[in-house]
C-alpha positions as CSV (number, residue, x, y, z in Angstrom):
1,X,0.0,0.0,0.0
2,X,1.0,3.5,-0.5
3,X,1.1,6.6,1.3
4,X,2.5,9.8,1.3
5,X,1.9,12.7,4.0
6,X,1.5,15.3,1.1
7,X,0.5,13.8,-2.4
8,X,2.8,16.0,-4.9
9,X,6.0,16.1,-2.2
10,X,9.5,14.8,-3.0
11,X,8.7,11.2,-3.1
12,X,12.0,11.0,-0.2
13,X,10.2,12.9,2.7
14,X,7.1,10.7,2.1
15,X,9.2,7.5,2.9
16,X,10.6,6.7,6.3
17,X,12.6,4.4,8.6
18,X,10.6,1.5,9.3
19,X,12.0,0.6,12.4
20,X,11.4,4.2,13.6
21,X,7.8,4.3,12.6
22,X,6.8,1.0,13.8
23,X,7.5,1.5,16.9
24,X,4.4,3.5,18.5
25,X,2.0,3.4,15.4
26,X,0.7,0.3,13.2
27,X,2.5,-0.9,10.2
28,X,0.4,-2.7,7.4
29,X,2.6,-4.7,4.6
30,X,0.5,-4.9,1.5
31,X,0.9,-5.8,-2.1
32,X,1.2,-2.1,-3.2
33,X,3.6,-1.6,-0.2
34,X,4.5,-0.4,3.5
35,X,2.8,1.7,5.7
36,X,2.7,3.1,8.7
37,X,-1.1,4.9,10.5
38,X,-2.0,5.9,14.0
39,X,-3.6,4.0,16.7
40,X,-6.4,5.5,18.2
41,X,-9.3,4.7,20.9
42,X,-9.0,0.9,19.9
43,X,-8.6,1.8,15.8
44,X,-5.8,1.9,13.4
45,X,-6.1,4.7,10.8
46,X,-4.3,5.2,7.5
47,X,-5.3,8.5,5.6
48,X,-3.7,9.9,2.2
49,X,-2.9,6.8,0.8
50,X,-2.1,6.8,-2.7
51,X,-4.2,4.2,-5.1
52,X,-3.2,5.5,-8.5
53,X,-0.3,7.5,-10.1
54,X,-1.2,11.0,-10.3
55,X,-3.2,12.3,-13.2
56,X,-1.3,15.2,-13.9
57,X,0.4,16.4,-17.3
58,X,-0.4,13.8,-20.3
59,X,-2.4,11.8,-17.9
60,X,-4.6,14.2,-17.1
61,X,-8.1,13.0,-19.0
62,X,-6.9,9.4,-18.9
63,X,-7.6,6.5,-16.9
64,X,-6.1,6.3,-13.7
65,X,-3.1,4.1,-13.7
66,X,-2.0,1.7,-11.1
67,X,0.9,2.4,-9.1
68,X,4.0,0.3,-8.8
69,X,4.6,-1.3,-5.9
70,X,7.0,0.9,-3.5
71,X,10.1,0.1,-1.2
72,X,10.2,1.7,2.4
73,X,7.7,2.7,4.2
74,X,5.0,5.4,3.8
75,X,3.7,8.0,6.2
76,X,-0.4,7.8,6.5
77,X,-0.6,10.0,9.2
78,X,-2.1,12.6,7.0
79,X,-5.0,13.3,4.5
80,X,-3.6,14.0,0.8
81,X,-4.9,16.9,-1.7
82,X,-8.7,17.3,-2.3
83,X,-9.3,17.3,-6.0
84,X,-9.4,20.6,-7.6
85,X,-12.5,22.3,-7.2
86,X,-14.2,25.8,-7.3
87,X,-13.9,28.2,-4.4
88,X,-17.1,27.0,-2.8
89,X,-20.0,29.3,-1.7
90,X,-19.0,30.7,1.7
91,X,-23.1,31.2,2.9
92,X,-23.8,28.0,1.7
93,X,-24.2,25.4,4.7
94,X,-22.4,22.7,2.7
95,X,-19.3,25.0,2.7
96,X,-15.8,23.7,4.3
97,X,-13.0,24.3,1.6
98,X,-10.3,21.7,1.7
99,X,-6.8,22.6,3.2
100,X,-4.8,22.1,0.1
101,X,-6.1,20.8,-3.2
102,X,-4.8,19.9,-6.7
103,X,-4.2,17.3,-9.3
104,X,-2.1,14.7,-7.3
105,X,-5.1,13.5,-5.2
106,X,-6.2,10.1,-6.1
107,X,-5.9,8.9,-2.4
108,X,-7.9,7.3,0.0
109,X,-8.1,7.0,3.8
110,X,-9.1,3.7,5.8
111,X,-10.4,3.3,9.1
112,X,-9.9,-0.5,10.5
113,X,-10.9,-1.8,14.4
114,X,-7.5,-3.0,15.9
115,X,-7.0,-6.8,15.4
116,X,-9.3,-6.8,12.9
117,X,-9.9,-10.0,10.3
118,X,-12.1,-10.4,7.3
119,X,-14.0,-7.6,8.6
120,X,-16.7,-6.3,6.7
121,X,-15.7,-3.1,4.1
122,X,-17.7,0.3,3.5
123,X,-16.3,1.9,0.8
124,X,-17.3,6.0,0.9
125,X,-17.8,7.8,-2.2
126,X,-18.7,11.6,-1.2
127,X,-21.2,13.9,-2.5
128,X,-20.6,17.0,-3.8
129,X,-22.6,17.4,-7.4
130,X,-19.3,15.4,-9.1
131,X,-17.9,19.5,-8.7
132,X,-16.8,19.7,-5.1
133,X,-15.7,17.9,-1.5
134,X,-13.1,15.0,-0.4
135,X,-13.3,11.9,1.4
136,X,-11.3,13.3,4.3
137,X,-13.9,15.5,5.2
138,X,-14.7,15.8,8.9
139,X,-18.0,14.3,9.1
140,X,-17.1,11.4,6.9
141,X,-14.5,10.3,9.9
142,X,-15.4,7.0,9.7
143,X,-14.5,6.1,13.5
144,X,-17.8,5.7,14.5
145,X,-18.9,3.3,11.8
146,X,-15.5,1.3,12.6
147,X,-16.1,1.0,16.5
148,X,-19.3,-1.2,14.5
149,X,-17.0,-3.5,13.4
150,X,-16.1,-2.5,9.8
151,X,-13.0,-1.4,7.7
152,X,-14.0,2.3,6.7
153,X,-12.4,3.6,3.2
154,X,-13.3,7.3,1.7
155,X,-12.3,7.8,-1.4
156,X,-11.1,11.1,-3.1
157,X,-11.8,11.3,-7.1
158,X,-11.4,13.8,-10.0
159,X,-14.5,16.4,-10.3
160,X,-15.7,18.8,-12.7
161,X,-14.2,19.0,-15.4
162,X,-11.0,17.2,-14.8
163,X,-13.1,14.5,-13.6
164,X,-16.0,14.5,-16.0
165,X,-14.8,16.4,-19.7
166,X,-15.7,14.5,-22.7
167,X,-14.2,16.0,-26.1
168,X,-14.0,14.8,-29.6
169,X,-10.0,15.1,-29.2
170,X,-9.8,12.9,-26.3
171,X,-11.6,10.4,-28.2
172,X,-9.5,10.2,-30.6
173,X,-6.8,9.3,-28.8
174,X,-8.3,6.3,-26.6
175,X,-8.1,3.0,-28.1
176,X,-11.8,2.6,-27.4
177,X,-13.2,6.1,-29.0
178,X,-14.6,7.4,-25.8
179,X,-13.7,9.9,-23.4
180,X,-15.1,11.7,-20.2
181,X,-16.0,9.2,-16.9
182,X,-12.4,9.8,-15.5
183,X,-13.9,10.4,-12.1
184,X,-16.2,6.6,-12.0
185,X,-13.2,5.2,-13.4
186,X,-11.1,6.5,-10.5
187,X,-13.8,5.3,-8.3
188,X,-13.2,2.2,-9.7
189,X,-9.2,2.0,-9.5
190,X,-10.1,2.6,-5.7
191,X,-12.1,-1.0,-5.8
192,X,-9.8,-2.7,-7.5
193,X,-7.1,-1.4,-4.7
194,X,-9.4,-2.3,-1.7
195,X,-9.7,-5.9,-3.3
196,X,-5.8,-6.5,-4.0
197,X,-4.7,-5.0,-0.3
198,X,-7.8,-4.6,2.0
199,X,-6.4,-8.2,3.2
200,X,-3.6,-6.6,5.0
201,X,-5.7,-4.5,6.9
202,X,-7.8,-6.9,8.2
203,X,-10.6,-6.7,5.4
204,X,-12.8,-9.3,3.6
205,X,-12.4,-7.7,-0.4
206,X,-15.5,-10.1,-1.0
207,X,-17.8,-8.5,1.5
208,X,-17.4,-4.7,0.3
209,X,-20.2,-2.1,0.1
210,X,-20.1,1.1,-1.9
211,X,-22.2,3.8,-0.2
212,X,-22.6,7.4,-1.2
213,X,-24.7,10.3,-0.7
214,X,-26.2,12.5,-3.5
215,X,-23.2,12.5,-6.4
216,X,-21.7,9.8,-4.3
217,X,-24.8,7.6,-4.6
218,X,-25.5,8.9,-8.0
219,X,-22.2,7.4,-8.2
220,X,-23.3,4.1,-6.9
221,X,-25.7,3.9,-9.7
222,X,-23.2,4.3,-12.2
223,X,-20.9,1.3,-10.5
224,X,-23.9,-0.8,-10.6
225,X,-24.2,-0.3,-14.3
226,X,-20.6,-0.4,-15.5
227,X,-19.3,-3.1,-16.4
228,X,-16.1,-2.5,-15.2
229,X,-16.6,-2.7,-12.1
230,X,-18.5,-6.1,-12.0
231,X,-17.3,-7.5,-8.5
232,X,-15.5,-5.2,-7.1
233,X,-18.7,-5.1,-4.3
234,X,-21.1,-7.1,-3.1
235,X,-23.6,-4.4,-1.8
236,X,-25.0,-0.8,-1.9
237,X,-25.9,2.0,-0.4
238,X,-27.7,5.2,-2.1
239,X,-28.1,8.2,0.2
240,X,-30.3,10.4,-2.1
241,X,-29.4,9.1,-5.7
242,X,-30.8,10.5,-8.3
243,X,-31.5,8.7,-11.4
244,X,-31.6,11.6,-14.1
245,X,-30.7,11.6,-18.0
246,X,-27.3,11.7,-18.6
247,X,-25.7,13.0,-22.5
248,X,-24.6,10.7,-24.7
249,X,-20.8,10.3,-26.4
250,X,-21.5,11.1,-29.8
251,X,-25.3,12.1,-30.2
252,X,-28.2,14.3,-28.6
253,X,-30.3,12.6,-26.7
254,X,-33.1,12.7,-23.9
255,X,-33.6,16.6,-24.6
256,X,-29.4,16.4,-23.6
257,X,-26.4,17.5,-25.6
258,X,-24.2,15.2,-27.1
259,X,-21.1,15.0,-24.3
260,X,-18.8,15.6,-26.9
261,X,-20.1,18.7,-28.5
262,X,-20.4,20.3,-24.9
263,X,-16.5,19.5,-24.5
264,X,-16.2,20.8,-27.5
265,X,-18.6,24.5,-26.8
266,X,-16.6,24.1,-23.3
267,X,-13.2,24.0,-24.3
268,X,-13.8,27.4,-27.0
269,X,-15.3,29.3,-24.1
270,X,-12.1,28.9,-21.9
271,X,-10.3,29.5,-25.0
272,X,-8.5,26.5,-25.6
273,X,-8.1,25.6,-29.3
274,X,-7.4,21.9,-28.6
275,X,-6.6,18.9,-26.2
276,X,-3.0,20.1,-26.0
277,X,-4.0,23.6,-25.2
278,X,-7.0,22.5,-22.2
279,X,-4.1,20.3,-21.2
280,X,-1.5,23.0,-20.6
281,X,-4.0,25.4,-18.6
282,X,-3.6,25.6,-15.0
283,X,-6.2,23.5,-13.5
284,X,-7.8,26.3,-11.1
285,X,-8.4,28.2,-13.6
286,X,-9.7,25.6,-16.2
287,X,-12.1,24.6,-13.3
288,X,-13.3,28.2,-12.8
289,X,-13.2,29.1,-16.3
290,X,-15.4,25.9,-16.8
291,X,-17.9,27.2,-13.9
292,X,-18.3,30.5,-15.7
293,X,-19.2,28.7,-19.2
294,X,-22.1,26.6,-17.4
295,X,-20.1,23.2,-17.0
296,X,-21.8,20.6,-15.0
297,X,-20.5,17.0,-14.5
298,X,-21.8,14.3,-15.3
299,X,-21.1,10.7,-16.1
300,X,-21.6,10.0,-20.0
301,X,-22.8,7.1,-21.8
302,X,-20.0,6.2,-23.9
303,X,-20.8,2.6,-24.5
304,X,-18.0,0.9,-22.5
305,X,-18.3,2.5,-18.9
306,X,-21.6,3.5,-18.9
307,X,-22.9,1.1,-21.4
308,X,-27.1,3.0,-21.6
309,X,-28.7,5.0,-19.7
310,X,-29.1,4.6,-15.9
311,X,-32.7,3.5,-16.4
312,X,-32.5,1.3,-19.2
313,X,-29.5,-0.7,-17.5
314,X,-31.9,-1.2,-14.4
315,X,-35.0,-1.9,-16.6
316,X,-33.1,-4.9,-18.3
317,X,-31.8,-6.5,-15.0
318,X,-28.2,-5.6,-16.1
319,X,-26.9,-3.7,-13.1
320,X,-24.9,-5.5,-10.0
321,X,-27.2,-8.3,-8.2
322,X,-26.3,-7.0,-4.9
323,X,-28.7,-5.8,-2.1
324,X,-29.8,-1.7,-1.7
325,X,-30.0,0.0,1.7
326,X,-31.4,3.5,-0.2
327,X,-33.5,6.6,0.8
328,X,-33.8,10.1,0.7
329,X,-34.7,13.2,3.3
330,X,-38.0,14.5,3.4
331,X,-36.8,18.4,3.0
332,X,-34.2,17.8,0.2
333,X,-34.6,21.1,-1.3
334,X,-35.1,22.9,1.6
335,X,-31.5,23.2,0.9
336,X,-31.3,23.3,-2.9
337,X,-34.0,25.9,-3.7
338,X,-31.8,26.6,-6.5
339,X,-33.5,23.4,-8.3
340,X,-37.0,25.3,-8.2
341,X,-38.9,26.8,-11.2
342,X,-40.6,30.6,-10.1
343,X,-43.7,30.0,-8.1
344,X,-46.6,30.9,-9.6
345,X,-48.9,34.0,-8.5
346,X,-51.5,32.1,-7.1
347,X,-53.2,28.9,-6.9
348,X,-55.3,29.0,-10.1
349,X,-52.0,30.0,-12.3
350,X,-50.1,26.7,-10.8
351,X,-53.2,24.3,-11.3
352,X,-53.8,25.7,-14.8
353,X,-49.9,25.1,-15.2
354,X,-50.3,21.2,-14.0
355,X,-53.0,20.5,-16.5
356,X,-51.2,21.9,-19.4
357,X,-48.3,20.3,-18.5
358,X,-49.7,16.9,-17.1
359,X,-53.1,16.5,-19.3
360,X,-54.0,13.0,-18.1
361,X,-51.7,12.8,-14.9
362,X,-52.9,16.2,-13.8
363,X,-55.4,14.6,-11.2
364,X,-53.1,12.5,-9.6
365,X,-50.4,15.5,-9.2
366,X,-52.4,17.7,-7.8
367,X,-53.9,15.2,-5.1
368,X,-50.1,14.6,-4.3
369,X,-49.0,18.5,-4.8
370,X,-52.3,20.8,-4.6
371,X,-52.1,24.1,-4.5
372,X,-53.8,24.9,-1.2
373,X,-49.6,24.9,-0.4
374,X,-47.9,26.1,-3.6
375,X,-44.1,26.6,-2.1
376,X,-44.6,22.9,0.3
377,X,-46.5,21.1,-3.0
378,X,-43.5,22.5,-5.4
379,X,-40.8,21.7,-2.8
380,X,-42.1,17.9,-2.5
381,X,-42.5,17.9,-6.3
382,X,-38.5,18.3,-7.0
383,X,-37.8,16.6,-4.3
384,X,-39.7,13.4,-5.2
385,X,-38.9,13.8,-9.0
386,X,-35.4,13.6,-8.1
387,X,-35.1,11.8,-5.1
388,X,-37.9,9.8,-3.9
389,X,-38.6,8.6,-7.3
390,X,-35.1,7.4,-7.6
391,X,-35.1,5.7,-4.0
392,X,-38.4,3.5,-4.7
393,X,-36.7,2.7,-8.1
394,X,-33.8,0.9,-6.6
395,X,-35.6,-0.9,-4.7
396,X,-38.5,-2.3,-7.2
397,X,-35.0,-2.5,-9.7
398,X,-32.9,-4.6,-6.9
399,X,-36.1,-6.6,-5.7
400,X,-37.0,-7.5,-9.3
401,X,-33.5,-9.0,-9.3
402,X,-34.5,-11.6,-6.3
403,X,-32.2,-9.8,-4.2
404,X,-33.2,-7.2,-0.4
405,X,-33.6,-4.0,-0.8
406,X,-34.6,-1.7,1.9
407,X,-36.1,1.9,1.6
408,X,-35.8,4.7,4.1
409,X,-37.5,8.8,3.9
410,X,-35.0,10.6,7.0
411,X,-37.5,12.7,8.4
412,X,-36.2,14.3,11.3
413,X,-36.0,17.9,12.8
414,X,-33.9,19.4,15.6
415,X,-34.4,23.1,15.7
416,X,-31.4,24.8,14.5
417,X,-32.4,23.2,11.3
418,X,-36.0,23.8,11.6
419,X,-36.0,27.1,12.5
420,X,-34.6,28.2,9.5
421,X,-36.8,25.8,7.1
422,X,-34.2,23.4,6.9
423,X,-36.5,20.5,8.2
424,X,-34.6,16.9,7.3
425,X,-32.2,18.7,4.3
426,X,-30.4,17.5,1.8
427,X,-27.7,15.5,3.9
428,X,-29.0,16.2,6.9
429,X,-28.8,12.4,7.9
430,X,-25.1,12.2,7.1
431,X,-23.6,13.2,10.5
432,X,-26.1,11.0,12.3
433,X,-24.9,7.6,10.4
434,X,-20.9,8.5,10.8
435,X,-21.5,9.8,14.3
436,X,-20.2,13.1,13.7
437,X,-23.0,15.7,14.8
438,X,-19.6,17.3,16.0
439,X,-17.7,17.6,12.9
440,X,-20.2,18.9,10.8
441,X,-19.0,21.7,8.3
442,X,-18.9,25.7,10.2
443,X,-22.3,27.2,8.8
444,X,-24.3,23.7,9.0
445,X,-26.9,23.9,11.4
446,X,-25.3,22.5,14.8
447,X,-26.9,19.2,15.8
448,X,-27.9,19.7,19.6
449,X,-25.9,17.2,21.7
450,X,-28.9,15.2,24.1
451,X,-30.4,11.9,24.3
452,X,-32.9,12.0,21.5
453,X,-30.0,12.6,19.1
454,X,-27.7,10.5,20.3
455,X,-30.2,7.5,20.3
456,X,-31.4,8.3,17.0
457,X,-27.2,8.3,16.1
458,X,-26.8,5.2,17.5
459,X,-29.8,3.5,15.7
460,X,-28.8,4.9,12.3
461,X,-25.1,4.2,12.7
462,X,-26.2,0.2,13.7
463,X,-28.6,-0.3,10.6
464,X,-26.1,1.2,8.2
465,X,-22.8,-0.9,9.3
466,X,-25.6,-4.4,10.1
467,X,-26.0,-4.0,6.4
468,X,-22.8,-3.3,5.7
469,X,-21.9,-6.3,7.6
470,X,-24.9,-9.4,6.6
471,X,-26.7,-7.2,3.9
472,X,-29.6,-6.7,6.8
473,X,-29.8,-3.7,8.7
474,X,-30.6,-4.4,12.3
475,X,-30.0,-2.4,15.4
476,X,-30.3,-3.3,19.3
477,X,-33.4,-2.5,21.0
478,X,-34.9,-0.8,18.0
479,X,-37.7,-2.1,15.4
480,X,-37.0,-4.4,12.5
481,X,-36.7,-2.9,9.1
482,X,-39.3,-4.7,6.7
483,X,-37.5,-5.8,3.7
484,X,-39.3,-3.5,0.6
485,X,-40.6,-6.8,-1.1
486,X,-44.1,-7.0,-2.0
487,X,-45.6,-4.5,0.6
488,X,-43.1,-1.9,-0.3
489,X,-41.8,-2.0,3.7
490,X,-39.5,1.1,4.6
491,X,-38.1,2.7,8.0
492,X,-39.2,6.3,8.6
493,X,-35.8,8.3,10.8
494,X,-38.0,10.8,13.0
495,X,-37.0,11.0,16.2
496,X,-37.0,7.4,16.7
497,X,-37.1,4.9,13.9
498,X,-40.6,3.6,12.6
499,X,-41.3,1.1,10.3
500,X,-43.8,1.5,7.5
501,X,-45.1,-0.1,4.1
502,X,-46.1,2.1,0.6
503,X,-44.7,5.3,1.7
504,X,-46.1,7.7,-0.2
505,X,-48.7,6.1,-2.4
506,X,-49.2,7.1,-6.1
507,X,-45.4,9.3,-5.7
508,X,-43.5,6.5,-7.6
509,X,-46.4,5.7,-10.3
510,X,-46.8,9.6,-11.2
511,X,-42.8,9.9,-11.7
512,X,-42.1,6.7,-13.0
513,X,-45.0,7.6,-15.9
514,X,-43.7,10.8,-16.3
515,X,-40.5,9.2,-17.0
516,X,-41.3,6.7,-19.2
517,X,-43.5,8.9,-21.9
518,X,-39.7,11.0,-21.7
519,X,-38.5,8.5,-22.7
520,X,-40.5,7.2,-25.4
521,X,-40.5,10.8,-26.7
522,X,-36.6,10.5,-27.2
523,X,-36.6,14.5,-27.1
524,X,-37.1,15.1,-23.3
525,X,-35.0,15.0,-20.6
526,X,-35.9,14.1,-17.1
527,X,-34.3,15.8,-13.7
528,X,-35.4,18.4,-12.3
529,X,-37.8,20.1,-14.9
530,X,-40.8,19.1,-13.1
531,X,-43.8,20.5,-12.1
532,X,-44.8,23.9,-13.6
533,X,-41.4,23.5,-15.3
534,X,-42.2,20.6,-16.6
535,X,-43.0,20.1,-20.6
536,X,-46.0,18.9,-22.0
537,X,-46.1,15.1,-21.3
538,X,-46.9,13.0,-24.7
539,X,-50.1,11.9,-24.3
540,X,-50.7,8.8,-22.9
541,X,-50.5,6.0,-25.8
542,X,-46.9,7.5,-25.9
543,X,-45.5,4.8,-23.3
544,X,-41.9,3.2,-23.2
């Protein structure tokens, strides 16, 4: 295995005497090399640990590359670089800028109980709209979920557009014609590393589990549909995935661009006449640059790493047989009012805009979104177009497969969050899986320390790592979560767990419908235009 205190630094500093390390801190032997952690309240932690060579000059936009095996021993006291991302927001409650960033960051960090053997792996892959964060982030320390018996990795991968670009150039020169999907294949160099040295950590490589939240579990979905990464995990978890249209290599498609021609628009407006010239830019300023021109990541369906759309991999039974643990927060957009169309002036407008929009559905949305609450019926109408359609999805997708699945809605409130209409945000279960209400970033809304959320920590933190453990989430002393099956069984997080079936009947139907006549229009995308952004739906004989 392989380590360095600062990815980027004279390869000589990172390496040290063995016998001086290994004298007060735990040294792991493994097939990619030496390295030395830190012991810590019954744990052994490893951080900045190198899983690919860098993907700097003529490998930037190329797939990660392993690394050969090193002599000596490596440092992993340490996180290594974030990937380069924009300067985030500083208002924004997500907000908590990396210490040092750049291109030398494919490294991950691994939290292991002491003594540990084939223990059961979570794999982390953070959120952060494919554009921003870093597994070493505070409140993914995975301590907590360690003290639960499980080997903890997070995972850092390229973003934006460094992670993401597609471009007729870079197609040219791969062997396969496709570019872009840098980012899922580092995600996927990552897994291949956990199973060739997780062994010498004390892990079982065949009992993995990738989890994510929000571009990290949109990022599960793509590992359960690419076939590269067929067994490199043997369960998932999607924290508020969203299954949305994605562009296609070479062709429009959906109501998307073709991923090429926006590499192509991309690279004119940050004034870089070819692949040579994007390569040479700084990659801060390409990054920004590509901000300001109205780049967003995503992965692309190229084929050979993302062989069809999300949706059509599930539909066909071709994604990873592996059990779901998936859900999504009741306030998602609480947080991300950004996603919202203009409200309408009143309630007459926004019904007259549904039946436009809706024609034959238009009953059924407005019995689920009426407009006696226009801002709470358009906030559950993103929210549910993205998220909650996505999470019942899985689970129908996974169960069709013969394997468990188990749905969740985090529903929970403490009043620094509710007070300013942040009721059960987007992520706002995060901190109480890890265990880190304490860690959370400066301007989220501080998690009061008492009993209520401390039990409801403790609950959440055992179902996740029983899954991660026997691929059924159980916790001590709390109810049983109903497998989704047949009666469409789910746990409701609100205050205390409660189990449930058919969660939010007619939600899944109206979006998966909507969906569908998309699709079968060939012309229309589906994400977050919903509701009185929505198109006009083909009428109903339209069906895919």
């Amino acid at each position: 295995m392989r380590l360095s205190l600062r990815l980027g630094a004279c390869a000589a500093t990172a390496f040290l005497s063995f016998a001086a390390m290994a004298q007060d801190n735990p040294t792991v032997t493994a097939p990619a090399g030496a390295v030395v952690g830190r012991a810590k309240d019954g744990l052994t932690i490893f951080k900045g640990i190198p899983y690919a060579q860098p993907p700097v000059g003529d490998r930037r936009w190329k797939a990660p590359e392993p690394l050969p095996t090193w002599t000596g021993v490596r440092d992993a006291g340490d996180p290594g670089r974030a990937c380069v991302q924009p300067r985030p927001r500083l208002a924004s409650i997500y907000a908590n800028p990396p210490k040092e960033m750049g291109e030398d960051c494919l490294s991950l960090n691994i939290w292991a109980p002491e003594g540990a053997k084939n223990a059961p792996v979570l794999v982390w892959i953070h959120g952060g709209s494919l554009t921003g964060g870093y597994g070493h982030e505070e409140m993914y320390d995975g301590s907590g979920l360690a003290k639960q018996g499980l080997i903890v990795v997070s995972i850092n991968y390229r973003l934006g557009i460094l992670g993401y670009l597609a471009h007729p150039g870079l197609s040219a020169e791969n062997p396969d014609g496709i570019s872009g999907n840098y980012g899922l294949l580092d995600q996927i160099a990552s897994l291949r590393w956990v199973r060739d040295n997780i062994g010498a950590f004390g892990g079982d490589a065949g009992n993995v589990t990738v989890a994510g939240e929000s571009a990290g579990a949109l990022s599960v979905m793509y590992l359960m549909a690419s076939p590269q990464a067929k067994g490199l995990f043997a369960k998932a978890i999607a924290q508020s995935a969203y299954m949305i249209s994605t562009p296609e290599l070479k062709q429009p498609r959906n109501g998307e661009f073709a991923a090429e021609g926006i590499g192509a628009y991309v690279a004119g407006k940050v004034g870089a006449a070819d692949v040579a010239a994007l390569r040479a830019m700084d990659p801060e300023t390409l990054t920004a640059e590509a901000v300001k021109a109205g780049y967003i990541p995503f992965g692309t369906v190229d084929g050979k790493v993302l062989p069809a759309q999300l949706v059509e991999v599930f539909d066909k039974g071709q994604q990873a047989p592996v059990p779901i643990l998936t859900g999504f927060n009741s306030g998602e957009i609480r947080s991300l009012r950004f996603l919202l169309p203009p409200k309408p002036a009143d309630a007459a407008a926004y019904e007259g805009m549904i039946r436009e929009r809706y024609g034959d559905l238009a009953d059924l949305f407005l019995r689920l979104y009426p407009a006696s609450n226009i801002e709470e019926s358009m906030l559950a109408t993103t929210r549910d177009a993205l998220y909650g359609w996505t999470s019942e999805r899985l689970a129908h997708n996974q169960t069709a497969l013969g394997q468990s699945a188990y749905l969740y809605i985090f529903d929970h409130g403490y009043p620094a969050a509710d007070e300013h209409g942040l009721h059960a945000f987007h992520a706002a279960e995060i901190p109480y899986v890890f265990g880190t209400a304490d860690r959370t970033p400066p301007l989220w809304p501080k998690v009061p320390d008492n009993a209520t959320e401390r039990r409801l920590s403790a609950a959440m933190n055992s179902y996740w790592a029983s899954f991660a453990r026997t691929g059924t989430p159980v916790a001590d002393g709390q109810p049983a979560w109903p497998v989704f099956g047949k009666d469409e069984g789910y746990m409701a997080f609100a205050g205390t767990p409660k189990p449930g079936v058919r969660m939010r009947p007619g939600m899944f139907a109206l979006h998966e419908t909507t969906v569908c006549r998309r699709r079968a229009a060939g012309t229309l995308a589906w994400n977050w235009n919903t509701g009185v952004a929505s198109p006009v739906l083909p009428s109903k004989g339209n069906v895919c």
